[in-house]
N, C-alpha and C positions, 0 to 999 in steps of 0.2 A: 648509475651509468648503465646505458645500455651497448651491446657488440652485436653487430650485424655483419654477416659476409658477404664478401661480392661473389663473382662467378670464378673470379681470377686469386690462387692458392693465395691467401696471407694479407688478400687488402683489406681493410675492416671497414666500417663507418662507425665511431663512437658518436653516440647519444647521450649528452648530461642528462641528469637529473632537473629539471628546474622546479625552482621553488619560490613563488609566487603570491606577495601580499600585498595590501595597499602602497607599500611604496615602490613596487617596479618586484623585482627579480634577481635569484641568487643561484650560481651553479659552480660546480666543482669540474673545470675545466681537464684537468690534469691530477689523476691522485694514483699513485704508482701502486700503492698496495691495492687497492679498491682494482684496479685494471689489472695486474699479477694477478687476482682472485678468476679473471673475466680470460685468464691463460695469455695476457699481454706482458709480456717481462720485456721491452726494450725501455734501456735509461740512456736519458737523454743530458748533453753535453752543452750543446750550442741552441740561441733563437732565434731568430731573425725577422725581421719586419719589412713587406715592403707595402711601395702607396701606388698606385695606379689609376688613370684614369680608362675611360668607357673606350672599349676594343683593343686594350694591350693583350699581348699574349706574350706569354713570358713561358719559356720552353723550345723544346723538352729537355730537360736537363739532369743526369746522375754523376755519380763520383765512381770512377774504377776502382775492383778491389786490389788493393787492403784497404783502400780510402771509401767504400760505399759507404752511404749513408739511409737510416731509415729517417721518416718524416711524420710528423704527426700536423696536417695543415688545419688550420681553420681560420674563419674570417670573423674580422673583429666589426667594420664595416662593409655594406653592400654586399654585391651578390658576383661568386665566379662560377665559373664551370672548369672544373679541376678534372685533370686529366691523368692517369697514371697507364706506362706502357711496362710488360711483363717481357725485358729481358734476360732472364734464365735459362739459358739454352739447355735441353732435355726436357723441360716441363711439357705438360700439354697446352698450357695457356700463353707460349713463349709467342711472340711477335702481336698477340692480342692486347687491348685496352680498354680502359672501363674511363665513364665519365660520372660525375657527379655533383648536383648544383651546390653550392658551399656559401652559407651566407651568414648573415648578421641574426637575420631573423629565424633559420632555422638552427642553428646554431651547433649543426652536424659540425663533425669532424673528419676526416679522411686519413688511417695509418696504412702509410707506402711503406712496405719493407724493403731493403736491400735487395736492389735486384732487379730495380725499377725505373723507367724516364718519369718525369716528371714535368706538368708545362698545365698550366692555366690560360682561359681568356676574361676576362672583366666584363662583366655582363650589364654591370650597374654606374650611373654616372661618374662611380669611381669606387674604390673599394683597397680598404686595407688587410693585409692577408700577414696573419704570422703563423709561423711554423716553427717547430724543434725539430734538431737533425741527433741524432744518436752517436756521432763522428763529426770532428772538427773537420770544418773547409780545409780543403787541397787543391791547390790550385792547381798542380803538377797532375791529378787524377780527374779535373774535368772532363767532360764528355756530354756529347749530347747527338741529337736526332733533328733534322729540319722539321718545321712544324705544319710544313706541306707535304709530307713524305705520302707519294702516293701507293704505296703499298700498305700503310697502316688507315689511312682516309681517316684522318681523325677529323671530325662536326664539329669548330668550334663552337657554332652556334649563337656567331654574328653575323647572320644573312646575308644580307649585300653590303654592309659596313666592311669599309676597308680596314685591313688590323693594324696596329700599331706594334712594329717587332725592332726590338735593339737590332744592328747592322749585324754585331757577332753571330746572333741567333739565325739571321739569313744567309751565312755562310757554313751552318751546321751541314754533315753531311746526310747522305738517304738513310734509312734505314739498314738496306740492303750492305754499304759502305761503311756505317756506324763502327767504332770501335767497341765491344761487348766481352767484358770476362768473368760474366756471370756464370753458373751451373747451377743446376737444379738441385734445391735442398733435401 
């Protein structure tokens, strides 16, 4: 496995190993001492799966603390553009975000720590995205960020295609309005 950083404190990109013979390909998705060696200690609790098809966007979304959660996404099919926003208020990276394409074929990974929005768009006919969250769902500590918020200008990076957003998520507030009880680590 390989660990890459972003610009933004604690996002990583993990890189499997793959390993490659006449019959297709073999890789170690998820191995917690191998990534504890690589200084990644988060253990993870819950997984979840969703399916999607071409222009959904699904976001921005975290858990307020005590309920944050970190994520480790990656795509089983097709291709997204994964998005993570840095709410930790005191960091220097606070209200900034990073994107990153997440697909089948590349077969990156993306770990969001605690502290983070969260939101994809589907870049590919359709794509299936799982992820592990380090803390159980709370309903009572959702939270999220409108996925148009024009202070963060996040590119989904579906041109002129209209997106496809759950009702709930179009009722998310601004940024500026967000409810946030992150602090910087």
């Amino acid at each position: 496995m390989q660990v890459t950083s972003t610009p933004l404190l604690g996002l990583q990109v993990i890189i499997p190993q793959i390993i490659q013979d006449h019959r297709s390909y073999f890789c170690e998705n998820y191995h917690e001492k191998k990534l504890a060696k690589l200084g990644i200690h988060t253990r993870f609790v819950q997984e979840n799966q969703s399916f999607s098809r071409q222009g959904t966007i699904r976001g921005l979304h975290y858990q307020l603390v005590p309920h944050a959660q970190a994520k480790l996404i990656r795509v089983l099919a097709g291709k997204i553009w994964d998005v993570a926003v840095d709410l930790r208020q005191g960091t220097d990276t606070f209200g900034q975000w990073e994107g990153i394409i997440l697909s089948a074929a590349n077969k990156k990974q993306l770990l969001i720590p605690r502290g983070y929005a969260h939101g994809f768009a589907v870049l590919s006919q359709q794509a299936t995205v799982l992820y592990k969250c380090d803390a159980f769902y709370c309903p009572a500590a959702e939270a999220g960020i409108h996925f148009l918020d024009p202070t963060l200008a996040i590119d989904w990076k579906l041109g002129t295609q209209q997106p496809i957003v759950l009702e709930k998520d179009k009722q998310l507030p601004s940024f500026q309005a967000a409810t946030m009880n992150f602090t910087a680590v």
